[in-house]
C-alpha positions in Angstrom: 17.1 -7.9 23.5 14.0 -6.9 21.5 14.6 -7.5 17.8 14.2 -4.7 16.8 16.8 -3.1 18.6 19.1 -5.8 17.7 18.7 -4.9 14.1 19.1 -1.4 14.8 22.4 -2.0 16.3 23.9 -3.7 13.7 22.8 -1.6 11.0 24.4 1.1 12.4 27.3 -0.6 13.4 27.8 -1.1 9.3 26.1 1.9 7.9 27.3 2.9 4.5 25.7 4.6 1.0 24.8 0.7 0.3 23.2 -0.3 3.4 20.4 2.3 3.0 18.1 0.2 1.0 17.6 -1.4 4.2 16.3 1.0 6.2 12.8 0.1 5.5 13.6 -2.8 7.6 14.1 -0.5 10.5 12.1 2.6 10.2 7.8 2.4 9.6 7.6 5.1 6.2 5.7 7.4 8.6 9.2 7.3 10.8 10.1 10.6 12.8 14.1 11.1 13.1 14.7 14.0 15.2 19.0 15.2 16.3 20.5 18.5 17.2 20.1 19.6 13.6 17.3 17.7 11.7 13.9 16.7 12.5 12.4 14.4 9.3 9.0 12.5 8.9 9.0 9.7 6.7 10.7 6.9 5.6 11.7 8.7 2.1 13.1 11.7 4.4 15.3 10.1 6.5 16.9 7.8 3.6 17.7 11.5 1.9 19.0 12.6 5.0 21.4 9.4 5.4 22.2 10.1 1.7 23.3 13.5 1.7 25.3 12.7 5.1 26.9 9.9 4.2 28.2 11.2 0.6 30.4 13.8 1.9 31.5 11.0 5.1 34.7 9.7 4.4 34.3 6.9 6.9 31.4 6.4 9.8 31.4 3.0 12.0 29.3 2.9 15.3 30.5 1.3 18.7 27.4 0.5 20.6 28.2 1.1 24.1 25.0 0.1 26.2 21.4 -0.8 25.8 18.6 0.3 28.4 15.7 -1.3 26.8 11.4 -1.4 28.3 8.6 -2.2 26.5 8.5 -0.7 22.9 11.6 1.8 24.3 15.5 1.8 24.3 18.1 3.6 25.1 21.3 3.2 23.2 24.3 4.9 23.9 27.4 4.7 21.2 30.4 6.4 19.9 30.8 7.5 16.2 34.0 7.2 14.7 33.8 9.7 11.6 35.9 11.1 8.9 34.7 14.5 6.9 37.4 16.2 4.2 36.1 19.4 6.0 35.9 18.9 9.1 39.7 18.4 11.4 41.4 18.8 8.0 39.9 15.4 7.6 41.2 13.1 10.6 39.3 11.3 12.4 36.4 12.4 15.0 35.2 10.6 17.6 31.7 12.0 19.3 29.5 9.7 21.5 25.4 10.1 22.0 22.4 8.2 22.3 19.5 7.1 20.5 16.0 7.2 22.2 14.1 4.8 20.1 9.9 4.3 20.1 9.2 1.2 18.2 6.2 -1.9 17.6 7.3 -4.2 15.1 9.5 -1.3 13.8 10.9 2.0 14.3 8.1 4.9 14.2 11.0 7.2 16.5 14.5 7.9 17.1 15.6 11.2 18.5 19.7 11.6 18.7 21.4 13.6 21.3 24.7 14.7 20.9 27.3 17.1 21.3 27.0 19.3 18.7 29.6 22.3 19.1 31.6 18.7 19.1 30.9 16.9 16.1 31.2 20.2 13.7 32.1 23.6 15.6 35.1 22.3 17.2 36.2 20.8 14.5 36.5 24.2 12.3 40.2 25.8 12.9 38.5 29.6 13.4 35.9 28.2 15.4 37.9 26.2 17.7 40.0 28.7 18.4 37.2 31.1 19.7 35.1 28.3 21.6 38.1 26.6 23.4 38.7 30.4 24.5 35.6 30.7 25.8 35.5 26.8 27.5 39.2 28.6 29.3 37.0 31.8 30.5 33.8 29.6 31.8 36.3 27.4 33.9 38.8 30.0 35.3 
């Protein structure tokens, strides 16, 4: 396994509000971070992202499930474990993905895909309600 990618998966594996004066060793400052809600430039950028997430993140750990790695790409899929005091009156959520990473020496690209409706949506009582109606209607 590349280096790179290594580090990457064990960063993430213990990200916290400490660990993020580290991310320079992962991301290049002109970095692009792109998910379902964000998409950041810069090294700067995406350690205010990670700041503002993880302050209101009761707990986050990473389970790194596989690695599909060619040259200067990967694939890595994963499973969050996450706590939010609004989000499923605060229990624990567990939401799987993958990272798409571009990288030389370091990071210059990750783009996450996830579930979405999954990690907040469904997770809001009113919400859940309505969309677990509608997942009933689009399979009966």
């Amino acid at each position: 396994m590349n280096k790179v990618v290594e580090d990457f998966c064990e960063y993430y594996q213990e990200i916290s509000l400490e660990s993020l004066s580290d991310l320079d060793r992962l991301y290049s400052e002109s970095a692009v971070f792109e998910d379902p809600l964000h998409s950041i430039q810069g090294l700067d950028e995406i350690t205010s992202y990670f700041k503002r997430t993880l302050t209101n993140v009761t707990s986050c750990q990473f389970h790194i499930d596989e690695i599909l790695e060619t040259d200067k790409q990967a694939f890595v899929t994963w499973v969050m474990t996450f706590s939010h005091p609004k989000l499923n009156r605060g229990r624990e959520i567990r939401l799987t993905g993958n990272s798409h990473l571009k990288f030389n020496e370091i990071i210059y690209y990750q783009r996450d895909y996830y579930d979405l409706g999954c990690m907040i949506y469904e997770q809001i009582p009113v919400l859940s309600s309505i969309i677990g109606k509608i997942k009933t209607r689009m399979i009966s």
